[in-house]
C-alpha positions as CSV (number, residue, x, y, z in Angstrom):
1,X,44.4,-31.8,-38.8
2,X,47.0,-31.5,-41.3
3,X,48.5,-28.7,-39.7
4,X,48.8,-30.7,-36.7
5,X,50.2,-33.8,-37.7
6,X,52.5,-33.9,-40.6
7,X,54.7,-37.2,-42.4
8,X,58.1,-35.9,-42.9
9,X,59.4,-35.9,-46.6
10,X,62.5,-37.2,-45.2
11,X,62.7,-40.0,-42.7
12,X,64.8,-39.6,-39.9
13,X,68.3,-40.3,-39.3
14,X,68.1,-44.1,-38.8
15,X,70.6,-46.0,-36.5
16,X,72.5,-48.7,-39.0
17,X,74.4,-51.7,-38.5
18,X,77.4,-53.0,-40.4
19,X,76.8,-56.4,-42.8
20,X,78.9,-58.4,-44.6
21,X,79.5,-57.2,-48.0
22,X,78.0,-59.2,-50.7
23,X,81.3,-58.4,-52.4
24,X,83.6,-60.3,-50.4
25,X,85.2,-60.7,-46.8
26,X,86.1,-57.5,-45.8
27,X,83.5,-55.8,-47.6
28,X,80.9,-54.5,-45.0
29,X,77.5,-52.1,-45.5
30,X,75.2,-50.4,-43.7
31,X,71.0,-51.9,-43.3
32,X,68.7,-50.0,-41.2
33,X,67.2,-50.9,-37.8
34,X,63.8,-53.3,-38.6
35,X,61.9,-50.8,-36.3
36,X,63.2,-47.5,-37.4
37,X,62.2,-48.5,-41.4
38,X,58.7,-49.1,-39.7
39,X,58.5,-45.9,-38.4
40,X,60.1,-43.9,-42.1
41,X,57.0,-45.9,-43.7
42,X,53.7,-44.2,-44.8
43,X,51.5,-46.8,-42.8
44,X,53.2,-45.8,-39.5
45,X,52.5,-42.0,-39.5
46,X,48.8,-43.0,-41.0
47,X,48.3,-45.4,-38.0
48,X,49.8,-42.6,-35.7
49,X,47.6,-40.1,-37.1
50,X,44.2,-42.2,-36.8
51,X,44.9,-43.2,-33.4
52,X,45.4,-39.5,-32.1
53,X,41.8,-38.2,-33.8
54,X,40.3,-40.9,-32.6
55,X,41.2,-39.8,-28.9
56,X,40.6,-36.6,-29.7
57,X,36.8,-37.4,-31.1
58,X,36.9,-39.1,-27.7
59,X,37.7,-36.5,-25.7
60,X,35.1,-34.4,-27.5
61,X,32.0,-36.8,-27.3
62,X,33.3,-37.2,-23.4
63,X,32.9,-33.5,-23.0
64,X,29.6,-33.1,-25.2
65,X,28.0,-35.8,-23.2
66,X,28.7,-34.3,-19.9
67,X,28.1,-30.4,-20.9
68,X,24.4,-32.6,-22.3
69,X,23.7,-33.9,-18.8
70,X,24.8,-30.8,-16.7
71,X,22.7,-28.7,-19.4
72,X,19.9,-31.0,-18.4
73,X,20.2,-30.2,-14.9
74,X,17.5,-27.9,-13.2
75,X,18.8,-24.1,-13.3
76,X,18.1,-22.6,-9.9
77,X,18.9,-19.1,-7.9
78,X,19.5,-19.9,-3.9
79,X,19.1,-17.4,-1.4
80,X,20.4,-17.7,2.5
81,X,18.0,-17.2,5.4
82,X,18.4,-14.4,7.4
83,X,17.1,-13.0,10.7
84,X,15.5,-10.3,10.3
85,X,12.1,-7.8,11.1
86,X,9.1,-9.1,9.7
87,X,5.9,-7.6,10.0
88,X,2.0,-9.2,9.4
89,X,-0.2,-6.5,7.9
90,X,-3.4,-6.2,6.1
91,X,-3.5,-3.5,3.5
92,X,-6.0,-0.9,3.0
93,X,-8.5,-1.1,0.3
94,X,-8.1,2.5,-0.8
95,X,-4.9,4.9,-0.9
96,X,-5.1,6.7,2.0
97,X,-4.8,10.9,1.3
98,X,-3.7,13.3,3.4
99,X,-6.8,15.1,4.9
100,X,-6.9,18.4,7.4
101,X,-9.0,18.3,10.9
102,X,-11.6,19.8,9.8
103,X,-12.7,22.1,6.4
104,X,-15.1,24.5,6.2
105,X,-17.1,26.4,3.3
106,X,-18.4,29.5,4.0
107,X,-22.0,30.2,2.3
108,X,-23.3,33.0,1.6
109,X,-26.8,33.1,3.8
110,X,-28.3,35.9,1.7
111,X,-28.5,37.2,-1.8
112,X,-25.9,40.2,-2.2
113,X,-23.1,41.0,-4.5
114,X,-19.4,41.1,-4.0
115,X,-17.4,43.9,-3.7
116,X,-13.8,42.6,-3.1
117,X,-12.0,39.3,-2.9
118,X,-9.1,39.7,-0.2
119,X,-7.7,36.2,-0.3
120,X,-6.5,33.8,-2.6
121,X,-5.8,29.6,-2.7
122,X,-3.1,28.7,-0.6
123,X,-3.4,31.6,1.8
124,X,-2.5,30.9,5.3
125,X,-5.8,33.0,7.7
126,X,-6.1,33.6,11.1
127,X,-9.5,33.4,12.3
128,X,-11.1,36.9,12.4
129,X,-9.1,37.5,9.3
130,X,-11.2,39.6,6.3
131,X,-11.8,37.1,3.3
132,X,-14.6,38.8,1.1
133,X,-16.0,42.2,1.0
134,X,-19.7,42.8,0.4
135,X,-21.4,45.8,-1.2
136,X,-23.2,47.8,2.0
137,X,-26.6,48.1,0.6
138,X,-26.8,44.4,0.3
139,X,-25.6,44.2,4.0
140,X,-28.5,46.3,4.8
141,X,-31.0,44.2,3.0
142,X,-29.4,41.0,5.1
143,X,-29.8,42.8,8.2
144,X,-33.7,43.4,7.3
145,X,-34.0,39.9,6.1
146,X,-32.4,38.2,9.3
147,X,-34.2,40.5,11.0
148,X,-37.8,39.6,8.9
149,X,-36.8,36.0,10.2
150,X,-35.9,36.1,13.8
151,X,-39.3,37.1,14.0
152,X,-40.9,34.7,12.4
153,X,-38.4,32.3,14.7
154,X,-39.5,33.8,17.9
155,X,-43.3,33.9,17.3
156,X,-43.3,29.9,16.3
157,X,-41.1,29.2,19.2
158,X,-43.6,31.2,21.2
159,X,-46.1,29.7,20.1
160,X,-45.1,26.1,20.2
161,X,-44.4,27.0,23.6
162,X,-47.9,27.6,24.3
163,X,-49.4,24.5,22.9
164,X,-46.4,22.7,24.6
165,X,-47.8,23.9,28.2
166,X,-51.7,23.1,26.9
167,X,-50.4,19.8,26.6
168,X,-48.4,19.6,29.4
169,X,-51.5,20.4,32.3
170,X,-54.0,18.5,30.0
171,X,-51.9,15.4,30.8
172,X,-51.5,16.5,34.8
173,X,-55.5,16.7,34.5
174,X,-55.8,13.6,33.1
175,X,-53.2,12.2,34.9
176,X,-55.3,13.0,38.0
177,X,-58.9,11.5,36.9
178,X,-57.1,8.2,35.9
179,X,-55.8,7.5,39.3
180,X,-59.3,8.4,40.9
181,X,-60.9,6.0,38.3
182,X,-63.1,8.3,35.9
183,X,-61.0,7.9,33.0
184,X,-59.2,4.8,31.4
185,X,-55.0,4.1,31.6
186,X,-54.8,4.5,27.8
187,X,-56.1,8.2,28.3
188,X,-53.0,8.9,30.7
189,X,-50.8,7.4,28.5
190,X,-52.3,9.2,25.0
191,X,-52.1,12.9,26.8
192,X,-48.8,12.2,28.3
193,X,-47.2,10.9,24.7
194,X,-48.9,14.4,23.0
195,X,-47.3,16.1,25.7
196,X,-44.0,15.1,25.2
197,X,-43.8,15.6,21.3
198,X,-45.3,19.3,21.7
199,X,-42.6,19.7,24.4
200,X,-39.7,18.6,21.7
201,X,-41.4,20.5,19.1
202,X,-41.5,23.7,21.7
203,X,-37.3,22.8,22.4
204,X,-36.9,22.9,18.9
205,X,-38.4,25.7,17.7
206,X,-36.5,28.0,20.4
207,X,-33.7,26.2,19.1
208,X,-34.6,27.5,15.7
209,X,-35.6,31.0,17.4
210,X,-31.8,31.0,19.0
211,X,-30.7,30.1,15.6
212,X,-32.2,32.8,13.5
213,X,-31.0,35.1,16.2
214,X,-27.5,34.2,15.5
215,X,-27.9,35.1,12.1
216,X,-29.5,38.4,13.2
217,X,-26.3,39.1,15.0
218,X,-24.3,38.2,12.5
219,X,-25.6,39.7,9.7
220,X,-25.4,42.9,11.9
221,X,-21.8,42.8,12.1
222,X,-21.5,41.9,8.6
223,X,-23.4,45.5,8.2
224,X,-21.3,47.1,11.1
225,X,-18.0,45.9,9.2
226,X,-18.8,45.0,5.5
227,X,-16.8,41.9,5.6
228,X,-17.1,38.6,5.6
229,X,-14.8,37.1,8.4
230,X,-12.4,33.4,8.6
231,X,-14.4,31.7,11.7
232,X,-11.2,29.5,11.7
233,X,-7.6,29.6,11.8
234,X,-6.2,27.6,8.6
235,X,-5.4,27.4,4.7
236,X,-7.4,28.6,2.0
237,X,-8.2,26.0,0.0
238,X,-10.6,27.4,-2.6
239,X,-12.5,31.2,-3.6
240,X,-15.7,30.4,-5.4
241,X,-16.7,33.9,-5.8
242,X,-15.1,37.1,-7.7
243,X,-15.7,40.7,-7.5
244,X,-18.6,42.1,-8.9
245,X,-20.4,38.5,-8.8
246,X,-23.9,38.6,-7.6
247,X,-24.3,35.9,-5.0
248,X,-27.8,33.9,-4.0
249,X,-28.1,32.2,-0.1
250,X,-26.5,29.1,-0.1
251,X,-23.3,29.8,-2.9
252,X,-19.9,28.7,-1.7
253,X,-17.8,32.0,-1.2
254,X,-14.5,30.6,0.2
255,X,-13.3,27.2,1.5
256,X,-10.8,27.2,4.9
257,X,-9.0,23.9,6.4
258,X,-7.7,23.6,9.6
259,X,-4.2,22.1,9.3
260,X,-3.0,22.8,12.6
261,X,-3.7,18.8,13.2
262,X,-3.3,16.4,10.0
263,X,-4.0,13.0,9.6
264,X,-4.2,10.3,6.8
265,X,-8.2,8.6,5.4
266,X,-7.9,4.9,4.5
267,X,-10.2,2.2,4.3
268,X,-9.9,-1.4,4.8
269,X,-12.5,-4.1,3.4
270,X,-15.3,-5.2,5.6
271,X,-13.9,-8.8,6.2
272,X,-10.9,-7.0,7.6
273,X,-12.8,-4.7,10.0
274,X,-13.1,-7.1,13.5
275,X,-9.1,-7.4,13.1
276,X,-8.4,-3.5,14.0
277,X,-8.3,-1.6,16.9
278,X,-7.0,2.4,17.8
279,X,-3.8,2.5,18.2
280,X,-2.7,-0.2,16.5
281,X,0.5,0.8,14.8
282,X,0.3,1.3,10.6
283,X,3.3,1.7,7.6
284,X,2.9,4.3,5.0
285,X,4.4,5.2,1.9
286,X,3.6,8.2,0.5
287,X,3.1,9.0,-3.5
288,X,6.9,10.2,-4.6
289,X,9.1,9.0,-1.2
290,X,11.3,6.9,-1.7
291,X,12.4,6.8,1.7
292,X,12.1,3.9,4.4
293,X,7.6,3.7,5.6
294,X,6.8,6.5,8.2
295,X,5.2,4.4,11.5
296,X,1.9,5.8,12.9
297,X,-1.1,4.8,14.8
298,X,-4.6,4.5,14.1
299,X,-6.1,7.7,16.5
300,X,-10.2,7.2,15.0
301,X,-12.2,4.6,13.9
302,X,-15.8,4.7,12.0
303,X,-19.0,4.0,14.0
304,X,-20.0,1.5,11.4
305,X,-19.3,-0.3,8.2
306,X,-20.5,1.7,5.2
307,X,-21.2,1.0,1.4
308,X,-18.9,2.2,-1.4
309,X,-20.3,3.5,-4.8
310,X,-18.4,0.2,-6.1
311,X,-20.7,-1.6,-4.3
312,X,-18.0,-2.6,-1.4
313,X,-18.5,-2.6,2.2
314,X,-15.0,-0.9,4.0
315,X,-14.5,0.7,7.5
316,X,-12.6,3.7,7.6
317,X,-10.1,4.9,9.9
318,X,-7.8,7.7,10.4
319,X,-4.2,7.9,11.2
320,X,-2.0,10.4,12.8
321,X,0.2,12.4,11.2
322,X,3.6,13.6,12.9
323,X,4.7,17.0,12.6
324,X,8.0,16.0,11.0
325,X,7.6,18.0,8.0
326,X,5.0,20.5,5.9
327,X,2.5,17.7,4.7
328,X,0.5,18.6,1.3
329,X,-3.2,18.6,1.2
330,X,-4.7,15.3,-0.6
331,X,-1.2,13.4,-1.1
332,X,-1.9,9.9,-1.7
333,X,0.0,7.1,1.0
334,X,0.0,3.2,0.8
335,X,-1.9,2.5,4.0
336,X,-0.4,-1.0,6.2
337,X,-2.2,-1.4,9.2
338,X,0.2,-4.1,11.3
339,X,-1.6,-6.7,13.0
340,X,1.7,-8.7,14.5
341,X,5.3,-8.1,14.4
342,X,8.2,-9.8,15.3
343,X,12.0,-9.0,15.4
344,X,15.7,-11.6,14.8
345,X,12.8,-13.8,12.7
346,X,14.4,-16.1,10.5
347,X,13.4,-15.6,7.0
348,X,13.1,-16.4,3.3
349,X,12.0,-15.3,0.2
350,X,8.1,-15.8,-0.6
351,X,8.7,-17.5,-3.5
352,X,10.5,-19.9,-1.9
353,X,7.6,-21.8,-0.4
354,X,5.6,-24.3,-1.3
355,X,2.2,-25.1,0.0
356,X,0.1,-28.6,-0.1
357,X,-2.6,-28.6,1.9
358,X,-1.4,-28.0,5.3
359,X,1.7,-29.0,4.5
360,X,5.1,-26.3,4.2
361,X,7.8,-27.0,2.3
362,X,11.6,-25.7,0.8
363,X,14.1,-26.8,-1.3
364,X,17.4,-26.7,0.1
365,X,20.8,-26.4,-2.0
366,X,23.1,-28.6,-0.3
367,X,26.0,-30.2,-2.5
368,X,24.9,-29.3,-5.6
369,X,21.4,-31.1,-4.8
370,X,18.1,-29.7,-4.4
371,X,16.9,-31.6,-0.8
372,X,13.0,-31.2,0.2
373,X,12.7,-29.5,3.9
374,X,9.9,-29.6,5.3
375,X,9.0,-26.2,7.5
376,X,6.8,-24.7,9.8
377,X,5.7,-20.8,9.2
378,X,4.7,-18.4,11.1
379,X,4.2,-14.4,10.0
380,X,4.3,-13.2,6.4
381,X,4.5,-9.8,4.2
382,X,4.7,-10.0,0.7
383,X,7.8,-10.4,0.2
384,X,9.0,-13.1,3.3
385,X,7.8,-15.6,5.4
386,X,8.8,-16.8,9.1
387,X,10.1,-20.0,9.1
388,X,9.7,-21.3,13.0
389,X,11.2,-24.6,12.3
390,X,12.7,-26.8,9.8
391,X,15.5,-24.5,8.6
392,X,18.9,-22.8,10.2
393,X,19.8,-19.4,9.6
394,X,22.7,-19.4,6.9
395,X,21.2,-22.3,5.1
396,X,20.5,-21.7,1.2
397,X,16.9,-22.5,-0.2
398,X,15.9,-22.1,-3.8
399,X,13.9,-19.6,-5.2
400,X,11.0,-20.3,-7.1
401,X,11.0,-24.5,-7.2
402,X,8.2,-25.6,-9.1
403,X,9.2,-23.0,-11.8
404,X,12.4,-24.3,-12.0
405,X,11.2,-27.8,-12.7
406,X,11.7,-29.1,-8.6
407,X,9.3,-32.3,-8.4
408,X,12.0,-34.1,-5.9
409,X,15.1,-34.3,-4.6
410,X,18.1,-34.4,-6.9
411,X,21.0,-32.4,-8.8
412,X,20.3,-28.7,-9.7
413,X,22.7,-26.2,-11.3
414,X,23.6,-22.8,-10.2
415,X,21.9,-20.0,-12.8
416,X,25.4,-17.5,-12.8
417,X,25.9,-14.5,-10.6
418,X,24.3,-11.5,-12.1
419,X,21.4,-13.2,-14.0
């Protein structure tokens, strides 16, 4: 304060009047102005000095006190609505992968051992192309076995056919003395019923006949040629066997998908399952991208609901795939399936809401006040909500109310750009 405000050493020129001179007439001096002796005295500058500290301690409790209440103001981030997309979606239980048409795993249908392996993982294959290569003497033994068994096939199929056609004029006999009286309906109906199943049994043993057959043919081939053949078109997924491996009926050899036609597996949760239909369109965001949602359709639906080793109940679906790009085998995708959708909506943040009941409700920054607006809402994601009435677009409502301490309208602070 001292550097401020200092008392001069010297006072200041003083304006002074002539007096008589205590001398004599003629004789004059010079006395000082009453005020400006007031003003070269020590009490003067003190007074002078008090007075401007105690405007400036003033001043600062002045300034304290308002910084107090405006620091004791809610702090609040607003937000303007906008119009905007906005789409209603439920989200799939499980991340959706990436999955072929179809995949297939070739097995080996007799014992043998493997001469060469001509493909490897990753391999694109026509169908008819070579994949393995089996030693000839075990082709020969396949041939003999599929042979061994066609047999077999054919002589229970003939047989079954033969008890099938007992069956079949026992129940015309039958059928016969029950509608001239000497036997009882039941018997009809007994002989007809044994009839039937021997006939089913008959179809299915040819069935199994045409079957082994196959094999026969097959395996006859395999002999003819020594290889083992894609029956698809597609990408090699996996080689279980390697050369020089014995091999028992049954063993994987070499795994093939189809990829000519891709689509995406997902899952929603049982609850869910009455609100989707094919066709409906569905979002997703696949593992690594960035990149705006691709849009799709769902193009299959599951039978039934079905049980999850969790212990869940979920219906899966499938969704197309466009051929846009070279999709990856097993890439994981967010799965949306939209149930509503709606375009110019006007919107605001999620957080922005407040819900009591059946009652909606905003805070609106108007003036440097928080003001209460009731609203009426219509379709949300998870990060906006439609706001049907209540608001206009361009208005500013406040993020996160309740957190900031919001029980009412009144004065709020701005929290500073950038925080």
């Amino acid at each position: 304060m001292s550097s401020l405000f200092q008392i001069p050493s010297q006072p200041s020129p003083a304006r002074l009047r002539r007096v008589p001179s205590a001398g004599g007439e003629g004789a004059e001096g010079l006395e000082p102005n009453a005020t400006e002796s007031a003003k070269r005295s020590p009490v003067f500058w003190r007074a002078a000095l008090l007075s401007l500290v105690a405007v400036a301690v003033a001043s600062l409790v002045a300034a304290i006190f308002i910084q107090h209440r405006i620091a004791g103001l809610p702090l609040v981030r607003v937000v303007p609505t906008v119009r905007g997309h906005i789409a209603q979606s439920i989200p799939a239980v499980t991340a959706g992968r990436v999955t072929p048409a179809r995949e297939l795993t070739l097995r080996s249908e007799r014992t043998g051992r493997i001469s060469r392996v001509l493909v490897e993982p990753g391999d694109s294959v026509v169908a008819g192309d070579a994949l393995v290569v089996l030693e000839a003497d075990e082709l020969e033994q396949a041939v003999r076995s599929a042979e061994s068994g066609y047999r077999m096939a054919r002589a229970s199929a003939a047989e079954a056919g033969l008890r099938a056609e007992a069956a079949r004029m026992e129940a015309k006999r039958t059928r016969a003395l029950v509608s001239s009286g000497s036997l009882a309906r039941v018997e009809d109906e007994n002989k007809g019923y044994e009839a039937e199943v021997l006939a089913q049994a008959a179809t299915a043993a040819r069935a199994g006949a045409a079957g082994r057959r196959a094999e026969l043919e097959g395996a006859e081939r395999a002999k003819d040629r020594g290889i083992i053949k894609a029956p698809i078109s597609g990408l090699v997924t996996s080689i279980a066997v390697l050369a020089g491996e014995s091999i028992a009926p049954g063993a994987p050899l070499v795994s093939i998908a189809d990829v000519s036609k891709l689509h995406v597996a997902s899952q929603v949760d049982e609850s869910d399952a009455s609100s989707i239909e094919l066709a409906m369109p569905v979002e997703l965001r696949f593992e690594g991208d960035d990149g705006p949602a691709l849009r799709s359709t769902i193009t299959r639906l599951d039978p039934r609901v079905s049980d999850t080793a969790q212990g869940s109940r979920v219906l899966g679906f499938e969704v197309g795939l466009p051929e846009i790009r070279k999709w990856r085998l097993g890439v994981s995708a967010d799965v949306d399936v939209i149930t509503d959708e709606r375009e110019a909506a006007l919107l605001v943040p999620a957080n922005a809401l407040i819900t009591s009941g059946k009652e909606r409700q905003v805070y609106v920054f108007v003036d440097g006040r928080a003001v209460p607006r009731r609203v009426e809402t219509g379709l949300a994601d998870f990060a906006h909500i439609e706001i049907v009435s209540g608001l206009r677009a361009g208005e500013n409502v406040i993020e996160n109310p309740v957190s900031a301490g919001l029980a009412g309208p009144g004065k709020v602070r701005l929290e500073p750009a950038g925080h």
